[in-house]
N, C-alpha and C positions, 0 to 999 in steps of 0.2 A: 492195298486199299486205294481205293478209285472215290473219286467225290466232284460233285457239279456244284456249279450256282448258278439258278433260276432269276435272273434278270430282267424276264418280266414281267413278275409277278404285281399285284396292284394289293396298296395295304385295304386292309377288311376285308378281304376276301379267303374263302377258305379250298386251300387244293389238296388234289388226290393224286398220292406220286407211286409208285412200282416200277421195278427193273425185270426189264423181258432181255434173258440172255440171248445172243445170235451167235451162232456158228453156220457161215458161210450161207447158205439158203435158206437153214435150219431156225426158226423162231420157237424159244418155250413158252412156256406160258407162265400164270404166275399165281405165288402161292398165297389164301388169304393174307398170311403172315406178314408177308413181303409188303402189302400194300399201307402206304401211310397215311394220315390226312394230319394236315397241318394248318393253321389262323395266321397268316402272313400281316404284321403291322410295321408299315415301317417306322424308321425313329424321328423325331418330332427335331426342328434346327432351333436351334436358339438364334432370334434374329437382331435383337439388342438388348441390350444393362445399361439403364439411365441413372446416373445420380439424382440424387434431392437431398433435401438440408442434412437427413438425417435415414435417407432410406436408400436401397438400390432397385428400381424395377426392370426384372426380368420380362421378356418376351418370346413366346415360342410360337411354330405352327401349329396348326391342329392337324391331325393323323385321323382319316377312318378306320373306326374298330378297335380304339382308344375307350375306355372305359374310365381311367384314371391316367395322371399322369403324375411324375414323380420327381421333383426335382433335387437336385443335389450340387451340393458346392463342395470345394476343396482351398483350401492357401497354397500362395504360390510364394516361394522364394524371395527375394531379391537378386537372384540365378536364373530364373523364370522357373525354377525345379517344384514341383507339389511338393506339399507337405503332409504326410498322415497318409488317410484315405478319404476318398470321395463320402459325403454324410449326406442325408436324405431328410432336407428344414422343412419339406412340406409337399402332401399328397396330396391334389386338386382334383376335382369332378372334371370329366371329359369337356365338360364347356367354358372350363376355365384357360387361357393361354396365357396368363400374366400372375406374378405373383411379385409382392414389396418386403424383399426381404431388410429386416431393422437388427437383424445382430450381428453387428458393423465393427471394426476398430479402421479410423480414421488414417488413410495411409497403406491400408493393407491393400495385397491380390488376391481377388478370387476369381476360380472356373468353373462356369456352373454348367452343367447338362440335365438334360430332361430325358425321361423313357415314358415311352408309353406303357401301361400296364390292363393287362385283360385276367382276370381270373386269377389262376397265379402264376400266369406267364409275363414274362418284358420282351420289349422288343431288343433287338439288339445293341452293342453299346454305342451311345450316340455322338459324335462330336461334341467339344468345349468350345464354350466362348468365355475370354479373362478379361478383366474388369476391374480397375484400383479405383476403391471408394478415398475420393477427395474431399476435402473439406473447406467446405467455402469460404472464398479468401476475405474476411472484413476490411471493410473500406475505413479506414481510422481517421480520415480527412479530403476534404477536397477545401482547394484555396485557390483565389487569384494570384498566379504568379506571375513573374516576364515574360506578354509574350502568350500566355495563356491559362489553361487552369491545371492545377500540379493534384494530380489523382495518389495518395498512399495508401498502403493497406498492408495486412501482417503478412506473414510468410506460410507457406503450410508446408508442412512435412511430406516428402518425397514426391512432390510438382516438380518438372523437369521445365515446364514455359509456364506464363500465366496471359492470356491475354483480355486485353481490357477493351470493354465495348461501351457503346454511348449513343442514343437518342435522343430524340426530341420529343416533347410530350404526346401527341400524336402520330412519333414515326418509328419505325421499326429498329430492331438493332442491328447496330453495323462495328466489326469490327475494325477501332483505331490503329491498336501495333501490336502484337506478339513480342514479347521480352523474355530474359532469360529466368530463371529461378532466383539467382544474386539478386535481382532485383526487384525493390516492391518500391518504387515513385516511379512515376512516369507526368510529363505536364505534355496537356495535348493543345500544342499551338495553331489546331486549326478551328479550334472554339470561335465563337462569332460574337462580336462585342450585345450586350442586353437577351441573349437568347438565354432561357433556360434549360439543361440538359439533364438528361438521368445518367447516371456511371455504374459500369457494375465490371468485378474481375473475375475470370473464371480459371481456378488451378487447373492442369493437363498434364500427362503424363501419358506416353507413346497416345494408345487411340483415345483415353478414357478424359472425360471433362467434369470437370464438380459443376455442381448447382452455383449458385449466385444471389446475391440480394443487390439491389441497389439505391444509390442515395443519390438526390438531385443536386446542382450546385445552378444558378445563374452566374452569369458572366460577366466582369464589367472589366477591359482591357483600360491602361494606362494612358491618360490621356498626351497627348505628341507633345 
């Protein structure tokens, strides 16, 4: 058994393949039978999974010649191993490339892949992209302490770092420090005595980052 792959073919498009046997000069020809015709789509990449309070949003590309597209999640381990089989939360129209999946458990792994679907064909199977839904770390306090302002907030289950960011009412967010898990205070003593700041923590584990809320705190340093 003999076999090719057509590398470069373009998705939505439709080709027409047959095998013309050759012995040495000799060319046959070829039989209805033989001849194929095939709808070449290729498979659609998942290009991020963003957290939110309580949702995760997937993001694919679009494929021409995509009619549907099909998305599917799996659980992963704490081995990085799947669990089960791959299940299919939701079928979108060709114009859709995003979809907020909400049936979440806080701490878990998922890998979701997308297929394109035409009639009742799929493309072939597509790459995973994995993704631990976090859960936002609450800020249980902010206070003046020595030196600066001492940021605490709860713990979340299976954050490997949390790091904590902070603005100013008008300026954008910037990250203070990265700390471990064990840890939920941190005072950041480069606060500016009368300025007021916004604080917010965000749990992480390897690539994936939880969402965030945050709470203001003004400053007022220890007088000399």
């Amino acid at each position: 058994e003999v076999d090719f792959t057509d590398t470069t073919v373009e998705s939505g498009k439709v080709y027409t393949y047959g095998i013309i046997p050759v012995v040495e000069d000799f060319e046959g020809g070829i039989a209805e039978e033989e001849i194929f015709e095939i709808k070449y789509i290729s498979a659609p990449t998942v290009t991020s999974a963003t957290s939110y309070k309580s949702t995760i949003k997937v993001e694919w590309t679009a494929v021409a010649g995509a009619e549907q597209y099909q998305l599917q999640r799996i659980t992963v381990n704490s081995k990085g191993e799947n669990v089960g089989s791959y299940k299919t939360i939701k079928t979108l129209s060709a114009s859709e490339t995003s979809y907020k999946d909400t049936d979440l458990v806080a701490g878990r792994t998922y890998r979701y892949r997308v297929f394109a679907v035409w009639g009742d064909e799929k493309c072939a199977t597509p790459k995973s992209f994995k993704h631990t839904f976090l859960s936002v770390p609450q800020i249980s306090s902010l206070s003046n302490a020595y030196g600066g302002i001492k940021i605490s907030w709860e713990s979340v289950k299976n954050a490997e770092k949390y790091r904590i960011m902070r603005k100013e009412s008008d300026g954008d967010w910037e990250t203070v420090k990265t700390v471990s898990s064990s840890t939920t205070a941190y005072t950041d003593k480069s606060a500016k005595n009368g300025v007021k700041y916004y604080y917010a923590v965000k749990a992480i584990k390897d690539d994936s980052e939880s969402y965030y809320e945050s709470k203001s705190f003004k400053y007022f340093g220890s007088p000399k």
